[in-house]
Structures are given as structure tokens and as C-alpha cells.
TORTI-323044 format. One record per residue (C-alpha): chain; x, y, z; residue number from 1; residue in one letter. Coordinates in Angstrom, 1 decimal, always signed. Layout:
# TORTI-323044
<r vonu="A" east="X" north="Y" up="Z" tortor="NUM" doro="A"/>
...
END
This chain:
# TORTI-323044
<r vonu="A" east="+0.0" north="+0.0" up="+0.0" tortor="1" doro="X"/>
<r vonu="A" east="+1.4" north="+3.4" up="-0.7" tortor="2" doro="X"/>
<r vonu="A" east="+0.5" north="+6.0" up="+1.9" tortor="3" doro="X"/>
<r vonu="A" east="+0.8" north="+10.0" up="-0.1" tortor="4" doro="X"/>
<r vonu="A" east="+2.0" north="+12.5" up="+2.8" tortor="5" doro="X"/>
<r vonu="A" east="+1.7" north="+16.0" up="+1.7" tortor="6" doro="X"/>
<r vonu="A" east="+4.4" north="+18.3" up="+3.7" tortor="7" doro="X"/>
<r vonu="A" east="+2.9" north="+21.9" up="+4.8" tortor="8" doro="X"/>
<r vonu="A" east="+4.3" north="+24.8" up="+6.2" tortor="9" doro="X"/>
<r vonu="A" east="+2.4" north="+25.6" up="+9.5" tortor="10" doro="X"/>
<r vonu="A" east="+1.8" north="+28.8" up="+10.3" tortor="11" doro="X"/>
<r vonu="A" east="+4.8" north="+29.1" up="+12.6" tortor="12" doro="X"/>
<r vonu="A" east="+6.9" north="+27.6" up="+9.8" tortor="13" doro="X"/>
<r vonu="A" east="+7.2" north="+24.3" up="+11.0" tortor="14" doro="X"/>
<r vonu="A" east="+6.9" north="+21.4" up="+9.1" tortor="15" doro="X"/>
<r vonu="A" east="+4.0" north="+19.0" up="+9.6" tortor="16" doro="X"/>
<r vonu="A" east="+2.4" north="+16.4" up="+7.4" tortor="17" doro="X"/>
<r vonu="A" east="-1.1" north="+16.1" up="+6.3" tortor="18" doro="X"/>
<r vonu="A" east="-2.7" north="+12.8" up="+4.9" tortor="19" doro="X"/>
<r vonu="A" east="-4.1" north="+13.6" up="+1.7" tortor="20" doro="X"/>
<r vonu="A" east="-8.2" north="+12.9" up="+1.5" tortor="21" doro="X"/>
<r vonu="A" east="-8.7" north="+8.8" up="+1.6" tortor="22" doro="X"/>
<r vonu="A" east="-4.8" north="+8.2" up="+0.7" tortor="23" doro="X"/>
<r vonu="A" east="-3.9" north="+6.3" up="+3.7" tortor="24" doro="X"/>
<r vonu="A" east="-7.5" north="+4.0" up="+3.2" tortor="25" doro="X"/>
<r vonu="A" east="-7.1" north="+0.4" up="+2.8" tortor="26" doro="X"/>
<r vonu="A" east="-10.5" north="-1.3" up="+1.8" tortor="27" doro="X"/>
<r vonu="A" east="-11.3" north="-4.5" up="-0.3" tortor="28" doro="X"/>
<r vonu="A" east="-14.5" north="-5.2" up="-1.4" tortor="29" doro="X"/>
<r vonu="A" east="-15.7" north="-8.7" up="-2.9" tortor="30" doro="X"/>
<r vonu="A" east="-18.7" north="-10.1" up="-5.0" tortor="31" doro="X"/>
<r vonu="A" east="-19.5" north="-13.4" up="-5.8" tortor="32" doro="X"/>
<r vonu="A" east="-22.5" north="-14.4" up="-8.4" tortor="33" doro="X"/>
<r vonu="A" east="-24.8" north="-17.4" up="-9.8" tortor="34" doro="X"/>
<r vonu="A" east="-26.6" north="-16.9" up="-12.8" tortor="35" doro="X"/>
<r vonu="A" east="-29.1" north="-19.6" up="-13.8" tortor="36" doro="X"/>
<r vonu="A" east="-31.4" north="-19.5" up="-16.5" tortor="37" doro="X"/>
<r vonu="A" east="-35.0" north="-20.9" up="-15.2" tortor="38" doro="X"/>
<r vonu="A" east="-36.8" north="-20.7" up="-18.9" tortor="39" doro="X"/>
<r vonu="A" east="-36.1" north="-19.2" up="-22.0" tortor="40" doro="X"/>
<r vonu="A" east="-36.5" north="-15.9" up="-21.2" tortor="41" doro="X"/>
<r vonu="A" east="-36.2" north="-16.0" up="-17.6" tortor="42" doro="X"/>
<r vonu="A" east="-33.0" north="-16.1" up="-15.6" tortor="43" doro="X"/>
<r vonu="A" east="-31.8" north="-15.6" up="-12.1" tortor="44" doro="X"/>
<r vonu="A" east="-29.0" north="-14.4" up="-10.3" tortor="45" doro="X"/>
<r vonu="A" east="-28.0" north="-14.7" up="-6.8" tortor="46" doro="X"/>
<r vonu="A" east="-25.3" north="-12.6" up="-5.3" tortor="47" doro="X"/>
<r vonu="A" east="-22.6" north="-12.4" up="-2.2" tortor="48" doro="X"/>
<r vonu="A" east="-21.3" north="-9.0" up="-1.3" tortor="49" doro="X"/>
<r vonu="A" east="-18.6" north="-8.7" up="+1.1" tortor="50" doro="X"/>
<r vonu="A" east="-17.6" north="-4.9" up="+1.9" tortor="51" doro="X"/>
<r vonu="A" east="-14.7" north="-3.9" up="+3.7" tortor="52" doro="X"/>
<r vonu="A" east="-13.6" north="-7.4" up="+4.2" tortor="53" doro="X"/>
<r vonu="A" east="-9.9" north="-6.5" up="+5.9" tortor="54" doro="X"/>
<r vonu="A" east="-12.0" north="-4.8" up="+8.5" tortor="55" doro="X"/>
<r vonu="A" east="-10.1" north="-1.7" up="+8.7" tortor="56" doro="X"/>
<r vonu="A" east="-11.1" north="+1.1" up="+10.7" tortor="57" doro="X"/>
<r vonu="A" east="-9.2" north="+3.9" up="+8.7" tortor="58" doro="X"/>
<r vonu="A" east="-9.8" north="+7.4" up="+10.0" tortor="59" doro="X"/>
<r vonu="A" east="-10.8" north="+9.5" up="+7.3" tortor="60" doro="X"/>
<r vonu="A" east="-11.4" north="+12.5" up="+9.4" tortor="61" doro="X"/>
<r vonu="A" east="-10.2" north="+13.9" up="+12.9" tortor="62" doro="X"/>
<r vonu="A" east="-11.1" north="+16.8" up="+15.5" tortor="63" doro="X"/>
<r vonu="A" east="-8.2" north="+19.7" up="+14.6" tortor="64" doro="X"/>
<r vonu="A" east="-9.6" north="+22.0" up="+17.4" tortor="65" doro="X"/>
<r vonu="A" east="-7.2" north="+22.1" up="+20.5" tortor="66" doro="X"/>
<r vonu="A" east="-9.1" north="+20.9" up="+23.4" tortor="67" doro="X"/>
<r vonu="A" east="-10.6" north="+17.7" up="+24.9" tortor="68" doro="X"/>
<r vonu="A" east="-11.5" north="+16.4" up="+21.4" tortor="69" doro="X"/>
<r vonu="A" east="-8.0" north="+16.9" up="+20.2" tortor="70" doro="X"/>
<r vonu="A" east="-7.7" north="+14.1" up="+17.3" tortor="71" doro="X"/>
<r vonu="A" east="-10.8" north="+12.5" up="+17.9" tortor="72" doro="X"/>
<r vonu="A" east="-11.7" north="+10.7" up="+15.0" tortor="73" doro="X"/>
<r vonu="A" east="-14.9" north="+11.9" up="+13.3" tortor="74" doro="X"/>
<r vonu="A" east="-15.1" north="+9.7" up="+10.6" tortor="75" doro="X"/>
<r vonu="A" east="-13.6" north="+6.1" up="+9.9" tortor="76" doro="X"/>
<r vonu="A" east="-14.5" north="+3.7" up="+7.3" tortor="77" doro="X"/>
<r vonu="A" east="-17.7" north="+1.8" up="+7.4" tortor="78" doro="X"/>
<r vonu="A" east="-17.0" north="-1.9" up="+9.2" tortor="79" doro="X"/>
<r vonu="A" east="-17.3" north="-5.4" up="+7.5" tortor="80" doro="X"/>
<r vonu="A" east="-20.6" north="-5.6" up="+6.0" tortor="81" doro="X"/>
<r vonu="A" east="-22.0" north="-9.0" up="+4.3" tortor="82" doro="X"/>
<r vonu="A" east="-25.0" north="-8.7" up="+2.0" tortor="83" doro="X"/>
<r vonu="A" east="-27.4" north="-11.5" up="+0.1" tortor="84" doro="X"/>
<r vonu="A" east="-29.2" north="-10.5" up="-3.1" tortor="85" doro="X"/>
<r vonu="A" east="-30.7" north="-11.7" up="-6.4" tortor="86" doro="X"/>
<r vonu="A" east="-31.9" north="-10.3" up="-9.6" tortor="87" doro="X"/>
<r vonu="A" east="-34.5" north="-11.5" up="-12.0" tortor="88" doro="X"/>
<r vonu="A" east="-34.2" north="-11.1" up="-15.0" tortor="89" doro="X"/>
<r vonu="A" east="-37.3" north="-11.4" up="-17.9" tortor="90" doro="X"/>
END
């Protein structure tokens, strides 16, 4: 994985890095399908999604505000999610 740290200038003019939006995320997501035709014109298809399946938490946003919330995270990636559907086609 390749991780893009942008170097800044505070305003002090010290150096400090910023993660670029979503650079440092690491997320796989996986599908799995069955088609099967039932009749001529009719077919099915049954599907598997797996989201997020390394499970990682990534934060993609944290509190910058001095104070008791000091790099709180505000928003990580959504957790491992599993999800059954099927399409009909006619």
C-alpha cells in the first residue's frame, strides 16, 4: 500500500504532514455471483457482497480544534458488512 503524505508549512513555519483525502484508506470489497437461467426468457442471479472485508477502521477525518477532542476521530471507514441479493431477470 502506498501511503501520499503531503508536507505543509504551519503557520509558525514548522513542518507537519497532512494525509491527503482517503490516501492512507485500505478497503477491499468482494462479489460473488450465480446466474441460472429458469426458462427461455427468464434467468436468475444470486449474489454475495462482502464490503470492507480486511475490516479496517481507517480514520478519514479527525477533530483539529485544540481541546478535549484533540484528534478524535470523526469519521472512519464503514466496518465489514455482508449482504445476500438476487436479480430476476425477464
Amino acid at each position: 500500500m502506498v501511503v501520499d503524505v503531503a508536507q505543509e508549512r504551519d503557520v509558525d513555519g514548522s513542518r507537519r504532514e497532512l494525509d491527503r483525502a482517503l490516501a492512507a484508506q485500505a478497503r477491499l470489497d468482494l462479489r460473488m455471483g450465480k446466474s441460472v437461467r429458469l426458462t427461455q426468457r427468464v434467468k436468475v442471479q444470486g449474489n454475495i457482497d462482502l464490503y470492507n472485508v480486511t475490516n479496517s477502521g481507517s480514520v478519514l477525518a479527525d477533530t483539529n480544534a485544540f481541546g478535549a477532542r484533540w484528534l478524535v476521530p470523526t469519521l472512519v471507514l464503514e466496518p465489514r458488512i455482508l449482504q445476500f441479493s438476487a436479480q430476476l431477470t425477464f
